[in-house]
N, C-alpha and C positions, 0 to 999 in steps of 0.2 A: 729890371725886366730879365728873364729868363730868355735865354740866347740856347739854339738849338744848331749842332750842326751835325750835316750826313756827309760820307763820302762812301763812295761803294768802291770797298776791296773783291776781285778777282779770289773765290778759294773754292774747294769740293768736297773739303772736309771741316769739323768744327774740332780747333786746337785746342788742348788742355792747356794753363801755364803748368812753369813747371814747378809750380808750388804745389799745386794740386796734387800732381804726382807723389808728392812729396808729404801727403795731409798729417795732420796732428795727429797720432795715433790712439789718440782719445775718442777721434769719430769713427775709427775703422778696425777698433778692438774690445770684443766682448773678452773681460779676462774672471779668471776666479783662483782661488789660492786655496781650496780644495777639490777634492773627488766628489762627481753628481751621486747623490744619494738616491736623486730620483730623475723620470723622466724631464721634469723642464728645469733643471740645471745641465744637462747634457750638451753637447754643441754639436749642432747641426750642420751636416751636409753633402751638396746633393749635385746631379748635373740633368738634372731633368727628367728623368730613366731612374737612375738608383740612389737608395738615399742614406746615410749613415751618421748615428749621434754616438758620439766619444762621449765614456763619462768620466774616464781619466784616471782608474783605480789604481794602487801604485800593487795591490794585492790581485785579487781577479778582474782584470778590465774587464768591462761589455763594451762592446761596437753593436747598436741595435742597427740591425737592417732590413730597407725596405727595396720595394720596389713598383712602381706606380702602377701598373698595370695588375698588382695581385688582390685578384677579389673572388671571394667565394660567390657561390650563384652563376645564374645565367639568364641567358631570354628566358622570359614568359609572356605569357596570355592574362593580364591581370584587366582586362577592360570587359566591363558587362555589355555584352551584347545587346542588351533591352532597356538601356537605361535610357537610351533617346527618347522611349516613347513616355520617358514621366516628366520629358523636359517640360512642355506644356502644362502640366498639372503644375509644376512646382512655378514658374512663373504666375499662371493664374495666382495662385496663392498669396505673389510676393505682391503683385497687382495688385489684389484685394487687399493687405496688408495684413493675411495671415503670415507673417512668418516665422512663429513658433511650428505653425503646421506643414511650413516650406521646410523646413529643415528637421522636421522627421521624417517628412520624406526624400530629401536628400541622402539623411543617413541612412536610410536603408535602400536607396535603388543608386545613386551617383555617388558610391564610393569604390573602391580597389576591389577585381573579382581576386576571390582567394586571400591569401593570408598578407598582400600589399608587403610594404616593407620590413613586417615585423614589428609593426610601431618603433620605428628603428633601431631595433634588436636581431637583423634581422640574416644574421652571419650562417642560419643550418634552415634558411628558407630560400626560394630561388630569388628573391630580390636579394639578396647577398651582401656583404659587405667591404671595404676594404682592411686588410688585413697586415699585419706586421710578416714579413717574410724570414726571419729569426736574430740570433743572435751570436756574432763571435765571440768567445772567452781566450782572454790569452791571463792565464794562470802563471804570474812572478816565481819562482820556485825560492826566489831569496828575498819572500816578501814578510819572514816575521822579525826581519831587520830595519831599522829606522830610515824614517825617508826624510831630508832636508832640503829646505829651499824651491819647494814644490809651486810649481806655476801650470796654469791651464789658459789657453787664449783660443780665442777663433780670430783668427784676421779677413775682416771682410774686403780687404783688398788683394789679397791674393788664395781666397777660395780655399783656405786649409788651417787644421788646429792641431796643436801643437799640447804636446806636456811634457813636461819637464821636474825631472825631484834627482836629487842627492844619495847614491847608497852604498853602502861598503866602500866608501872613496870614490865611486865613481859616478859620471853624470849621465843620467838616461835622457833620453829624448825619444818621444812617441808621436809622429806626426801623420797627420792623416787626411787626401782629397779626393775629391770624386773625380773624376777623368773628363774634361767636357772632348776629348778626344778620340780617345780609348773606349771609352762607355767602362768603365772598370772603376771599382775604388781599389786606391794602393793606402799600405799603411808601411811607415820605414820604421823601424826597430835600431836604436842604434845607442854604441856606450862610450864614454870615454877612455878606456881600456879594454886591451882584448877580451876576450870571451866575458864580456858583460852581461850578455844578452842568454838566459837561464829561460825557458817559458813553454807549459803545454797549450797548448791550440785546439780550440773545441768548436763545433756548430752546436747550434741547439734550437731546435723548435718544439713546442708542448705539447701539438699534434697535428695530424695530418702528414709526417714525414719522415725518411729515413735518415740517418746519417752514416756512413765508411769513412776509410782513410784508408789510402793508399802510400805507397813509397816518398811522395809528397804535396797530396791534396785530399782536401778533405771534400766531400763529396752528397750533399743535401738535395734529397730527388723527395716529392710530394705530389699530391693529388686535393685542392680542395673540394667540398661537397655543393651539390649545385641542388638544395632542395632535398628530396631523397636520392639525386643520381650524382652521377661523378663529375666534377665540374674542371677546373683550371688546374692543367699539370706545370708543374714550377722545379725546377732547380738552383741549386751555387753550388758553387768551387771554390775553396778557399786555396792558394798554391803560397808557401813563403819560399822564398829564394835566401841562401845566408851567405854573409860574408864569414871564412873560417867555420868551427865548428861541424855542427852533425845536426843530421832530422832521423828521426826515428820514427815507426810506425805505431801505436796500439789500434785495437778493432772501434773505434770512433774518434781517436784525436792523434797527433803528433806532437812528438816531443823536441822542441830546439834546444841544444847541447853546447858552451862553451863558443858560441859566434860572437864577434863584434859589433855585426850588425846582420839585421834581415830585413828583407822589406816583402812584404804579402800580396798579393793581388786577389779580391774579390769578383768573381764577374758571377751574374744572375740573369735568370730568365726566364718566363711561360711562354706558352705558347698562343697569347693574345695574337690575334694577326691585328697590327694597330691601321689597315685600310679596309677590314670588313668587321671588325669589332666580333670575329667569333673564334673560336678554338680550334684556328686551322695554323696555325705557323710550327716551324719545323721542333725536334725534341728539345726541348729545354736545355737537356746536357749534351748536348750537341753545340747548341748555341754559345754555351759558355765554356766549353771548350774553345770554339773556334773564338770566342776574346782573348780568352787567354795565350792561345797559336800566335794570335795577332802582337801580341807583345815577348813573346819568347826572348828575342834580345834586346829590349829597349829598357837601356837603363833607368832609375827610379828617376834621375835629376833632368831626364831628358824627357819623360812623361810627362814629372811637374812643372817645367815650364812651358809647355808645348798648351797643354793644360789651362796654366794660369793665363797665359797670353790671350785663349778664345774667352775667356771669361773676360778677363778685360774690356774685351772688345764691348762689352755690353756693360758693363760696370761703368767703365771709366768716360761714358758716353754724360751722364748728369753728374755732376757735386759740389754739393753747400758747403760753405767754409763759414763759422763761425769763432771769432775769438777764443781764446783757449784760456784756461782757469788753471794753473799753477797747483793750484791747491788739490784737484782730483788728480795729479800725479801718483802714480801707483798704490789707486785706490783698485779694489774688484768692482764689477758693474751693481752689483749689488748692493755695496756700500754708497755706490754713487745713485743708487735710484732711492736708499734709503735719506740719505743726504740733501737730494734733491726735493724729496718729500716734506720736507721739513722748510723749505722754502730757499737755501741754499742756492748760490747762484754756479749754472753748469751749460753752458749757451750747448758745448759739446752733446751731450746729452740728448737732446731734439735730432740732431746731426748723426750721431750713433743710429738713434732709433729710424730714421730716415735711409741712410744708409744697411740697414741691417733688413729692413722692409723690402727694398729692392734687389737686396741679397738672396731672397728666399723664392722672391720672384724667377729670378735669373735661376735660381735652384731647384725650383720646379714648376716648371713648365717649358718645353722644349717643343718646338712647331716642329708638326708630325708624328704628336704623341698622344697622350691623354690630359685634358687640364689638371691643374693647382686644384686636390678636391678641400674637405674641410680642415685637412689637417696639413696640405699642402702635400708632401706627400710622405713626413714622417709621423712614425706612431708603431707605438711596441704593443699593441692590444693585438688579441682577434678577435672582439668584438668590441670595434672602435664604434666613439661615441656617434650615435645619429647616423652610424654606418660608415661613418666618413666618406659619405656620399657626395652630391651636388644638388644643394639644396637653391630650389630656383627663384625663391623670394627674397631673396638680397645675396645670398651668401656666396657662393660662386662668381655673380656679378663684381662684390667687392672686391673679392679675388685678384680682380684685372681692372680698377679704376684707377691704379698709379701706370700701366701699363702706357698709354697713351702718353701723358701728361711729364712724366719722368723719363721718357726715349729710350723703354724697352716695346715699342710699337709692334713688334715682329713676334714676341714673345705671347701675345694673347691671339696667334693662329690655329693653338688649341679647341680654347674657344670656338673661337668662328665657325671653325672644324665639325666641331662638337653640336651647335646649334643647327647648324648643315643636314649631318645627320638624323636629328630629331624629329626632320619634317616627314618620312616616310611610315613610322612608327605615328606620328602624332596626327597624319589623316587618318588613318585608322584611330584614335580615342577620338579624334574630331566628330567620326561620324558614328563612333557607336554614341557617344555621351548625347551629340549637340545634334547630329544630320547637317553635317555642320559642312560648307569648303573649307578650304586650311587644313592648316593644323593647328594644333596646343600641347602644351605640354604645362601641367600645373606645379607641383610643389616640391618636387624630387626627382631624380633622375640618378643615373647609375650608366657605367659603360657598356649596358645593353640597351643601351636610349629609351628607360623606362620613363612613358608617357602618362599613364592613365591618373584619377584623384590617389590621394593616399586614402587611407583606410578610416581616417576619420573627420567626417566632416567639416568641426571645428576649424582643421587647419588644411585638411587635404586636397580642398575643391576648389584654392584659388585658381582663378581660368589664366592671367598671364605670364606664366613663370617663362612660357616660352616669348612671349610679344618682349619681355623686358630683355631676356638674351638678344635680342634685334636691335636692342641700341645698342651695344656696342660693334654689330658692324657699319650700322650707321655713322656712329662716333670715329670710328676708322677711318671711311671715308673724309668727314671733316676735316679731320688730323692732317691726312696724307696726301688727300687729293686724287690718289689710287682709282681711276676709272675702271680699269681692266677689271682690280678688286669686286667695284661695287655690280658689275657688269656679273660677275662669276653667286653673287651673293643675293642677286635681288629678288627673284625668286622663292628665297627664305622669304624675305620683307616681306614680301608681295601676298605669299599665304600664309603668314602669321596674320597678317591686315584683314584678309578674305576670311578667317574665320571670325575674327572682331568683329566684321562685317555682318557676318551669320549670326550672330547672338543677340546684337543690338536688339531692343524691345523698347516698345515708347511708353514711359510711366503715364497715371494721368494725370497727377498734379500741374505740370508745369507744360507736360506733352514734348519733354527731353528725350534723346534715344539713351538708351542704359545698356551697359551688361547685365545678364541674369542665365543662372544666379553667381554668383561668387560672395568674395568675403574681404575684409581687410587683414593681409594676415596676422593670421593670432592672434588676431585681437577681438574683443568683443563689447556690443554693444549694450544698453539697456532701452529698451522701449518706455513710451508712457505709459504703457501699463504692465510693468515690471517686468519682462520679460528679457533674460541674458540671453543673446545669440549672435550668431555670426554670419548666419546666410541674410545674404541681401541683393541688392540688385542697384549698380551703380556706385561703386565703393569711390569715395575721388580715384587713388592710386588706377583701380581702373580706367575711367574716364581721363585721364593725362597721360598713362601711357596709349593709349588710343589715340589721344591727340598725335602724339608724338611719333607715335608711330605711321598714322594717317599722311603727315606732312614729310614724313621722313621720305615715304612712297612716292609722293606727289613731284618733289624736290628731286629724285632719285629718277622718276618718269622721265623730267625734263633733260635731267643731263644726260641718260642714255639715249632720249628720243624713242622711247617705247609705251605703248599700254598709255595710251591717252585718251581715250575714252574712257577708261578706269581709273587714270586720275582725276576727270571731271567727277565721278560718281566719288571719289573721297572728298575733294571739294564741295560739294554739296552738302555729303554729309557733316561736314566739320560743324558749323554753326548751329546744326543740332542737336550735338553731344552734351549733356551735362556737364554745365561749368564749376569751376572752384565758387566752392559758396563761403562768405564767413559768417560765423555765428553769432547769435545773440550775444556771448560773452566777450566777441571780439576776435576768435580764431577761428581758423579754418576748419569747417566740419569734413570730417573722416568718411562719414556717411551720406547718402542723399538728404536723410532729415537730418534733423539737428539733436541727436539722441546724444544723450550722457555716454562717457566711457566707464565702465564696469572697473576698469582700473584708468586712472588718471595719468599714471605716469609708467604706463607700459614701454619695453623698450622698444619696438617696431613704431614705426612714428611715418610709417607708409604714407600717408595723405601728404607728405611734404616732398614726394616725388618727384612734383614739380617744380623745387625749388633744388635739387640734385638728386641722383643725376643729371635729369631735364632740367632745362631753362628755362621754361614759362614763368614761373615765376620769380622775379627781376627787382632787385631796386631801384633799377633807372628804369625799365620799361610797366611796371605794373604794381608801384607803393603801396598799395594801398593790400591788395595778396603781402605783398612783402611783410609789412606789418600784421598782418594776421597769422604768417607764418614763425614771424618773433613772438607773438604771444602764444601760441601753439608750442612753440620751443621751450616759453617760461613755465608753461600748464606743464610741460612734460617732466619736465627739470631733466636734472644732468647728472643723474643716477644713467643705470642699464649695467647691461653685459657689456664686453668688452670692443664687441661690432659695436653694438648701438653710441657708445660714447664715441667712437669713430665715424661714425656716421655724422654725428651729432659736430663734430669738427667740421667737417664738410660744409655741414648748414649753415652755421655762422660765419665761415668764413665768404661762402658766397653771400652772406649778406653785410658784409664789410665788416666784422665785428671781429677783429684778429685777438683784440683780447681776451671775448670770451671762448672762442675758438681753441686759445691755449689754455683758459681753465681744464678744457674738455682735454686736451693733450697732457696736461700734467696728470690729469685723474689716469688717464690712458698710462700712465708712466708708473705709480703707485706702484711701489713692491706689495707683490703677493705669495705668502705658501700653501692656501690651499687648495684642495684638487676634485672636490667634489662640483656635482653638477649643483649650479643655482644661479635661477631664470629671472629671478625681480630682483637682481643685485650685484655684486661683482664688481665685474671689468681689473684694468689693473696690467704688470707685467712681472711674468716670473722672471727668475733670478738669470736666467738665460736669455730674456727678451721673448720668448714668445707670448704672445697674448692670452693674458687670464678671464679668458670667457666667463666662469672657469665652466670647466675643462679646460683645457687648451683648444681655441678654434683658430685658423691662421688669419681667418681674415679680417681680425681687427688690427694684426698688423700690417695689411696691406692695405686697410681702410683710412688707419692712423697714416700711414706714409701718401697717400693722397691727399689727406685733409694737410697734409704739410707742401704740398705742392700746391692746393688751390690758396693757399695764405700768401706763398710770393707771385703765384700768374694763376690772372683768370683769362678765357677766350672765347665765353660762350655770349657774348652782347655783340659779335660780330667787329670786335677789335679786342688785340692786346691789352690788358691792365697788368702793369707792371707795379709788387707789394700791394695787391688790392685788400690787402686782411693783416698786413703786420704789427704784431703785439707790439706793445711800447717794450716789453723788454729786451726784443731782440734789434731794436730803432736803432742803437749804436753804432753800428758799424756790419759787416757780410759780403755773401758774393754767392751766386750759384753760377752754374756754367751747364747749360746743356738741355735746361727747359724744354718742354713742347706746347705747342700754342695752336690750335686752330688754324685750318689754310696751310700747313706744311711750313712752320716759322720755328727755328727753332735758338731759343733767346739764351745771353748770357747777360748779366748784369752785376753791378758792383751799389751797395749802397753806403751812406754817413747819415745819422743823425735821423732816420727815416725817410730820404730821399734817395732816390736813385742819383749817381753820379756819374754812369755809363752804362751802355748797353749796347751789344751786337746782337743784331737779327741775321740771322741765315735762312735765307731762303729756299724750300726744297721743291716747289711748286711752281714759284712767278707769282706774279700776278700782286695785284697793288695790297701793301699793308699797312693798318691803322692800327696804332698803340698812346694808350695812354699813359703816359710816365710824369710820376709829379704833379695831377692833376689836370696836364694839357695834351688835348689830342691831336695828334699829326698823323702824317699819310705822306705815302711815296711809295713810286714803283720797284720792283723787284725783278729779279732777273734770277731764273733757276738754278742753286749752282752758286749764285754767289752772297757776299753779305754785306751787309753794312751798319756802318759804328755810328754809335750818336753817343757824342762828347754833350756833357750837359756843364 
């Protein structure tokens, strides 16, 4: 018989051991043993604000630099005015069951007034894009002499990379972090003998900018283009400080002369005003001057730890510990993902990639800023892929699904933020489109809260890009318990819901209420009578965030004590919303009919919403969905892009299936070198760990580090499950510290042989907790503030 005991310890913080402190450098070190040839060998990093990849040249470095806020464009007017009035035509339509003929009329009256995003190209139109803010070169001057002993690491435990080579007898060291302090990157230059340090200093951008140099800074002032007018003014300063030695000027770079060491300071700026999202804050070189003012005497060692410390704070909050493999001892990561592919055993590895996901996190996105967009926020383009925008039908979402669950909670205030704002911009597309209350916001967006369809119907006209940003202030609340939060946020809920409200239409098959029209995105269907298309009415993915969001409201009523007649009127409606249906072949239809998919195994796999994000569908509360949603997973297979197999982790892990889960994580692991875009295939991770879309898109690595957190804790059945998806390979032995769970609980545990053998819950809320561990469920009260240990 299994014997349980509790005793409640007294604490207000949750303690690391100090092993952890201590972790195997195999999980908290991306390393490589040459220089990035390209952008995703580079190492990344960032403090929310400004972002910078080392490639580690021992001949001309690059430091490509970004900054979160630099985007070309600005507001527009992209919503048709008149499109409301074809809303009725194109429903009739879809009612009658024309809709081949709904969605030529869609394309041509409910799409983007004007030239939309550029089909997202859309960097010299005003939907704009995000853009690379340049590049520093520090040019070797004794670089056609041999370099020995060459190393390159990122250490994701203290937020900075490092390289290191051998030359003329002496040892270089180039290291470099982003300042979670300072708002500044520093980079220190430093030799093992005097005047080692030889190097000119260059800015470079390929347009839109100027570069000078003065007595000791170099000086990057631009303007991008917003459409045909002038859009976002931007600056950087580059200043080196040397130890020994001399700086010199030329008319665009400086030259460092005989120092031992120097250490540089980076700071950047526009003039984004990040509380009105428009092109009012003060001059760019102004700005970065007064960063630089701000560190005038603050030594490099006293930066970087001040630095490392606040990043910690957020780091050192979750960490997995798995067994360590002797044999990946100073291997590069690339060798070890090459190794691991091959079947090789690397427990660390999972743990890296884990660790390196919530690295990127911490790295961009900083509460009171702009969110993590597609690229997170580095990228050396200026005309980054899909705009490197905030794409609303998964991709941003994924963005922030380890945010919760991993106790960076604070970190997805972006977010929140961000959806906040959409609702003023998105009753205006509400009521040009729909005549609609609410708001929406469908498939894209941009830091001018661009609401309206995109430009082509196929993909443009999904109606809830905005209702799904609503679960995660809902999921917030869950987490934290945060009343004040939901209190300041409900509002958003309230008219995302009121415009779902407005849409709804009753088909006449069944006499269900439906959205209409929208689509599944990107995907498409075939009719019985041959017919490819994508407009429809009632897509599931809609009908379940609608659920979801309905009851979100409902639930959200009761504990403010507000809007209570308005939660009867969503009570009502619920039971007549179109339900998850399965199909003929046994899985879940995508669609209201039960029409073939045009591609089988596309990677949006939308219809499975319900079973994550959202909970509705359960393998304790609704088997029978469950299992339609495993056949749906097998129809789909476990191909995709680099999201989708992260996604796809997700799925089976909330359906208990940890082993196939880590299928979908090993494939997510796959070394890959190439860089072109391609949509029906892929996935994978480059030599650097960012995620091989390909392109590079960040959020299969934020997706992949979720699906790694729902494999040791789930919380959405309204209790704790502790390992509810762990693979047999990792059964051995482990340990995570710092969980987040549903109800404000925030779990550490230890497991052997695939059983937990301890666990502490921390309480941040009160109130009574129910966890399952080992198969048996228990309950006991909780006291805010403090924790308690269950010896198994």
């Amino acid at each position: 018989m299994m014997h349980f005991a509790v005793r409640t310890i007294a604490t207000t913080t949750l303690l690391l051991l100090t092993g952890v402190l201590h972790a195997q450098r195999a999980a908290i070190t991306v390393v490589f043993d040459t220089a990035a040839k390209v952008f995703t060998e580079s190492l990344p990093l960032g403090n929310g604000r400004m972002g910078a990849m080392m490639y580690g040249s021992t001949g001309k470095e690059r430091i490509a630099l970004n900054e979160i806020s630099l985007w070309s464009g600005g507001e527009q007017d992209a919503d048709s005015r008149e499109a409301y009035q074809y809303l009725k035509p194109i429903q009739d339509l879809l009612l009658a069951g024309k809709n081949r003929e709904a969605q030529a009329l869609l394309q041509k009256h409910f799409i983007a007034k004007g030239e939309g995003s550029g089909f997202g190209s859309g960097a010299n139109v005003k939907y704009g894009c995000y853009q690379a803010l340049g590049d520093l070169f520090i040019e070797w001057k004794d670089s056609a002499m041999p370099v020995t002993e060459y190393t390159r690491q990122l250490d994701l435990e203290n937020a900075k990379a490092i390289t290191r080579f051998k030359r003329n007898g002496q040892q270089i060291k180039e290291e470099l972090f982003a300042d979670f302090v300072n708002d500044i990157i520093w980079i220190k230059l430093s030799s093992s003998g005097k005047a080692g340090i030889n190097a000119r200093l260059s800015l470079y951008r390929k347009e839109h900018a100027t570069v000078t140099a003065n007595a000791n800074q170099l000086i990057m002032q631009g303007e991008l283009p917003s459409g045909k007018e002038k859009g976002m003014r931007f600056a950087s300063v580059v200043q080196p400080v040397i130890k020994d030695g001399k700086i010199t000027a030329e008319e665009n770079a400086l030259h460092i002369e005989g120092a031992s060491a120097c250490w540089i300071k980076i700071a950047a700026a526009t003039n984004f005003n990040w509380k009105t999202s428009q092109l009012t804050a003060p001059d760019p070189l102004a700005q970065c001057l007064d960063y630089l003012s701000a560190t005038k005497a603050m030594q490099y060692a006293v930066a970087e730890s001040k630095s490392a410390a606040a990043y910690q704070k957020y780091f050192n909050r979750c960490r997995w510990q798995m067994p360590a493999n002797d044999a990946v001892s100073g291997l590069t990561t690339i060798q070890r993902l090459i190794r691991y592919n091959k079947g090789e055993q690397d427990l660390e590895l999972p743990v890296l990639y884990f660790n390196f996901g919530r690295y990127l996190l911490i790295s961009s996105s900083r509460p009171g800023l702009l969110p993590a967009n597609l690229q997170g926020l580095w990228a050396t383009e200026y005309q980054t892929p899909w705009n490197g925008d905030y794409h609303l039908n998964i991709n941003i979402q994924m963005n922030y699904w380890l945010a919760e669950t991993t106790n960076l909670s604070s970190l997805a205030e972006p977010l929140h933020r961000f959806t906040k704002d959409l609702v003023i911009p998105g009753e205006k597309t509400a009521k040009a489109y729909y005549n609609a209350k609410g708001w929406v916001a469908h498939v894209i967006s941009n830091p001018w809260h661009y609401t309206s369809p995109g430009e082509g119907a196929g993909w443009g006209s999904t109606l809830t890009g905005g209702a799904w940003l609503c679960e995660h202030i809902w999921e917030h609340y869950r987490f934290t318990k945060d009343t004040a939060f939901l209190r300041t946020y409900f509002p958003v809920l309230k008219g995302a819901a009121q415009f779902l409200q407005s849409v709804l239409i009753r088909e006449p098959k069944h006499g269900w209420l439906v959205t209409a029209p929208s689509n599944s995105p990107e995907n498409t269907y075939i009719t019985p009578d041959g017919f490819h298309g994508q407009t429809a009415m009632g897509p599931t993915i809609d009908m379940q965030i609608c659920r979801e969001l309905f009851n979100a409201c409902i639930h959200a009523s009761a504990i403010l004590n507000t809007n209570s007649d308005w939660s009867k009127e969503l009570q009502q409606l619920l039971p007549q919303l179109a339900p998850d249906q399965v199909g003929a072949a046994g899985d879940l239809n995508e669609w209201l009919d039960d029409w073939k998919d045009a591609e089988p195994q596309h990677r949006h796999v939308s219809h499975l919403y319900g079973l994550h994000p959202y909970d509705e569908i359960s393998i304790v509360r609704t088997p029978e969905l469950a299992k339609a949603a495993r056949k749906t997973l097998a129809d789909r297979g476990d191909g995709g892009t680099g999201w989708s197999k992260a996604w796809k982790i997700n799925f089976w892990a909330r359906l208990g299936d940890g082993d196939h889960a880590l299928i979908l994580l090993n494939q997510l692991l796959k070394p890959v070198t190439r860089m072109g875009i391609v949509m029906s295939g892929g996935g994978g991770t480059y030599a650097n760990l960012f995620c091989g879309h390909p392109p590079f898109q960040i959020d299969g690595n934020f997706g992949g580090t979720a699906g790694i957190a729902e494999m040791l804790i789930q919380s959405q059945e309204h209790y704790i499950q502790l390992l509810p998806a762990l693979p047999a390979a990792w059964s051995g032995s482990g340990s995570v510290k710092g969980l987040c769970a549903r109800g404000g609980f925030v779990v550490d545990m230890e497991w052997k042989e695939g059983k937990v053998t301890g666990c502490k819950i921390v309480s941040h809320a009160g109130g009574e907790c129910k966890i399952m561990v080992n198969q048996k469920l228990i309950s006991f009260p909780t006291i805010k503030g403090q924790s308690k240990k269950i010896n198994l």
